[in-house]
C-alpha positions, 0 to 999 in steps of 0.5 A, a space after each residue: 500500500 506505502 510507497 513513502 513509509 512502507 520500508 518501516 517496521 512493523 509494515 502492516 501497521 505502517 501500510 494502514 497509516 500510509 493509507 489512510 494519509 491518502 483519504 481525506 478526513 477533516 471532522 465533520 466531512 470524514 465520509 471518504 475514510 469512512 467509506 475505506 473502513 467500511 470496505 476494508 471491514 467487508 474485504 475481511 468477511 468481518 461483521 460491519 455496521 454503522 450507526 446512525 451518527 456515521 460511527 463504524 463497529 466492526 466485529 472479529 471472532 476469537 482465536 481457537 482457544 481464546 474463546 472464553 476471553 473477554 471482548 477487547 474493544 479497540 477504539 480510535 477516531 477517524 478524523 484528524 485537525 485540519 491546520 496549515 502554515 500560512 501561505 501553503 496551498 492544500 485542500 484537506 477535503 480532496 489532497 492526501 497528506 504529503 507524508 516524509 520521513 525527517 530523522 527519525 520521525 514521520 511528517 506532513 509537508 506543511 501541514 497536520 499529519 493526522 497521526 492523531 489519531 491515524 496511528 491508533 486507526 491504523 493499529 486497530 485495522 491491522 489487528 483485523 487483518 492480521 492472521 497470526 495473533 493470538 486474541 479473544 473477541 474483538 470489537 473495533 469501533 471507530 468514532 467521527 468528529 472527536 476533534 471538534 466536540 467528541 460528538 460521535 462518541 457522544 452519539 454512541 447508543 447504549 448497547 451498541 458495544 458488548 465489550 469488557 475491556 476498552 483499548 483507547 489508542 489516542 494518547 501520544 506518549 510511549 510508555 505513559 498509560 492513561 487512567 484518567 482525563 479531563 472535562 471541558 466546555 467551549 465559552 463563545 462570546 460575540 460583540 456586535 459592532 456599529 461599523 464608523 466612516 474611516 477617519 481622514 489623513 490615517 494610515 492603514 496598517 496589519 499588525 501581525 503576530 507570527 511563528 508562535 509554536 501552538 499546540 494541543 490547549 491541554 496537552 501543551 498549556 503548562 508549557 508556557 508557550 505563547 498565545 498570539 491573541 493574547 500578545 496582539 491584545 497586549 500591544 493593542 491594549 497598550 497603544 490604546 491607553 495613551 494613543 488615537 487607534 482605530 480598530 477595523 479587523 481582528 483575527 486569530 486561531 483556527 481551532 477552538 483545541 488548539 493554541 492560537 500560533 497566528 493573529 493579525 490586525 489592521 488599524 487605522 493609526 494618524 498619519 503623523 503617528 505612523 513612524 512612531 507606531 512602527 517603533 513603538 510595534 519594534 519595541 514591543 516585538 523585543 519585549 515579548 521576544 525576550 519575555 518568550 525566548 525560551 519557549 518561542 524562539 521565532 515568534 515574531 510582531 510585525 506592523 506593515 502597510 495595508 489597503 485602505 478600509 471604508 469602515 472602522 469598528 466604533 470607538 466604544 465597541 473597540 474599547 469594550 473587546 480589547 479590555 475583554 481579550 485583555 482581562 480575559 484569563 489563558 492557560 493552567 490555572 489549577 494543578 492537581 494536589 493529588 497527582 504530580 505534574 497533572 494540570 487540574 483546570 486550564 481556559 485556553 483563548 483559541 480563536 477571534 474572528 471578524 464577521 460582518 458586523 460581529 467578532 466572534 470569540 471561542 474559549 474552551 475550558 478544562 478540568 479533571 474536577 466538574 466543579 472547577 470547570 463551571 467556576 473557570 467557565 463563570 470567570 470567563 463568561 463574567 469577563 465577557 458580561 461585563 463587556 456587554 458581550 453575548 455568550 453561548 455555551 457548548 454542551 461540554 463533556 465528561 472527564 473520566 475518574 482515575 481507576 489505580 485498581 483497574 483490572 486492564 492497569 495491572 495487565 498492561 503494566 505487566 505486558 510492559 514490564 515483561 517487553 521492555 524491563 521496567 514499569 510504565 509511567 501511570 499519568 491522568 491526561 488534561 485533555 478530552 478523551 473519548 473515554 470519558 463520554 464513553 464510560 458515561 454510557 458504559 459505566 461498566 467497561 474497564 478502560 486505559 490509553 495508550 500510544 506511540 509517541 508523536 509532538 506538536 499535535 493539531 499543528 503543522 509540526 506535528 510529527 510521529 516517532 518512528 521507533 516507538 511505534 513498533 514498542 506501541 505494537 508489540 505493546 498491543 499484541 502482547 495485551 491482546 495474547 494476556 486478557 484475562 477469561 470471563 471467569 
């Protein structure tokens, strides 16, 4: 099947990957993927079905003498986040993703691999087709839309599922097993905006906020990295106090689950104030260069001349919505005092864009603790009521409650000791999985994650390592040969 990964060991697990970079998958328009899975199923002679939300089960029989196992649910999701650099041409509902191999790491061309979670489909297929494993039944189901609200796992039917045991393959760090995850909810708010005449003798200018490293809004939000919204409305926040500023546009992100890596906007600024403007944007740029220079070592601000707009934002809008964005709390503000290292509660500012008459914001708010998300959520929503902003609130999802006595735990921790010596890492993870919506439904179901290592996920540079994808393989078949029996 590969032409570009298929030398790579394991190759079956490798060829699946390879191919389902060649089938276009962005959340809510996975229909050409869907159709590959649905075939491959029906290739093999294995029952396949689909619900009515577009998720895939497909069934396989036990090996002989592994009858009496139980059922190991296999479970990953279909789509992948669409982002690309700026200036890169690629349309991610028709182009296969241009994969190569980079030093001993797998990446995509200008854009998003889709490792995430890609590499776990891609697990699961192989375990369907492969001839010489030894396991009990297996169910493999494959979800829709997870990276934009988790919703076909939330569209999952009780009942659907008869497994006992669930393999989630969506996490991104060899040797680490997941037990736990966070909840979350989105916080939109809109301010509407009366447009003004653009006022005369203004230069019109883009102020642009560039080469910030982005990330996963849980995986990546203890890492300090920067948040291009919140840098660009520091410096608009700033010349504002003391200096005539007029707002016509303001955008940012892409991703409601990522941190925000770009954000630009144009103003009108006095013609006389032009020069000290462009100083006063080059002073700042060495600012927030020496304030990052650890973590983001080529972010950069930039103001340039841009083509003269008709209208402006009003005056008293303008001010509302940069006091907003400035006010408006970012990143981790709670750690876990049970578990080391583990961020508790995180708001992540993810996207602003201007349309028509309304700028529309998105925040999402984590926290492995219920409470906590409904107190971050009213900081945020007070920030924005106080501006006078509209808000709607996304559905949210459930986090899912660390299980130290799990059965799955004590079988995947020895199948790891027994491949590679030593004790895996036991973390809880700040972020949403799936697990936890499905845990919901199926309270019963024991469950971990797991997978091979990958970086800079939901961004341009995410990439997947190479050597640890055969250790996340033979991790696999080595839990499969070792579930315990019903009884």
């Amino acid at each position: 099947m590969g032409n570009v990964l298929g030398h790579l060991k394991p190759e079956l697990i490798w060829n699946h990957f390879e191919e389902i970079t060649k089938h276009p998958r962005p959340s809510k328009q996975e229909e050409k993927i869907v159709q590959y899975v649905l075939e491959f199923g029906k290739k093999l002679n294995l029952e396949t079905s689909r619900d009515k939300f577009g998720n895939i089960l497909i069934r396989k029989p036990a090996t002989p003498g592994k009858e009496n196992a139980k059922t190991i649910v296999l479970q990953g999701h279909l789509d992948m986040v669409c982002e690309k650099n700026r200036g890169v041409e690629f349309d991610f509902e028709n182009d296969p993703i241009n994969v190569y191999i980079d030093n001993g790491w797998v990446k995509a061309k200008g854009t998003t691999l889709g490792a995430d979670n890609g590499i776990g489909v891609a697990a699961a297929l192989s375990v369907l087709e492969s001839t010489d494993l030894e396991h009990g039944p297996i169910e493999a189901i494959f979800t829709l839309d997870e990276e934009t609200g988790l919703t076909g796992a939330s569209n999952l039917k009780k009942g659907w599922l008869k497994g006992d045991i669930l393999l989630n393959m969506d996490s991104e760090e060899e040797g680490v097993l997941y037990i736990g995850c966070a909840g979350g909810k989105n916080t939109q708010a809109t301010f509407k905006f009366e447009p003004e005449k653009a006022p005369r003798n203004y230069s019109s200018l883009e102020i642009k906020v560039e080469g910030l490293q982005g990330g996963h809004s849980g995986l990546e939000i203890h890492t300090g990295r920067g948040n291009a919204i919140k840098i660009l409305t520091r410096l608009l926040w700033s010349y504002s106090k003391e200096n005539k500023l007029s707002l016509v546009k303001i955008e940012g992100g892409n991703k409601h689950n990522a941190i925000p890596r770009e954000a630009y906007a144009v103003v009108l600024i006095p013609k006389d104030d032009e020069k000290s403007f462009k100083k006063f944007v080059a002073k700042y740029n060495d600012t927030v260069k020496a304030e990052f220079a650890a973590v983001e070592a080529n972010l950069n601000v930039t103001a340039e001349k841009h083509e003269m707009p008709k209208e402006v934002m009003d005056a008293k809008t303008t001010k509302k919505l940069i006091n907003a964005l400035y006010a408006l709390p970012h990143g981790v503000i709670k750690m876990s005092a049970d578990i080391p290292n583990l961020v508790e509660t995180s708001t992540n500012l993810a996207t602003i864009k201007t349309e028509g008459r309304k700028v529309n914001i998105i925040t999402s708010q984590r926290s492995s603790v219920a409470s906590e998300i409904t107190d971050i959520t009213n900081m945020v929503t007070s920030v924005f009521e106080l501006a006078g902003a509209k808000l709607e609130f996304g559905d949210g999802y459930p986090g899912w409650k660390p299980d130290v006595h799990s059965e799955v735990l004590r079988v995947v921790k020895s199948s790891y000791k027994d491949l590679y010596g030593k004790e895996p890492d036991i973390r809880a993870i700040h972020a949403g999985l799936e697990c936890g919506i499905i845990k919901e439904k199926y309270p019963d179901m024991d469950m971990i994650s797991f997978g091979p290592t990958m970086f800079g996920v939901h961004s341009p540079d995410e990439r997947l390592e190479i050597a640890a994808v055969p250790k996340f393989w033979n991790l696999l078949v080595n839990i499969l040969k070792n579930v315990p029996s019903k009884n």
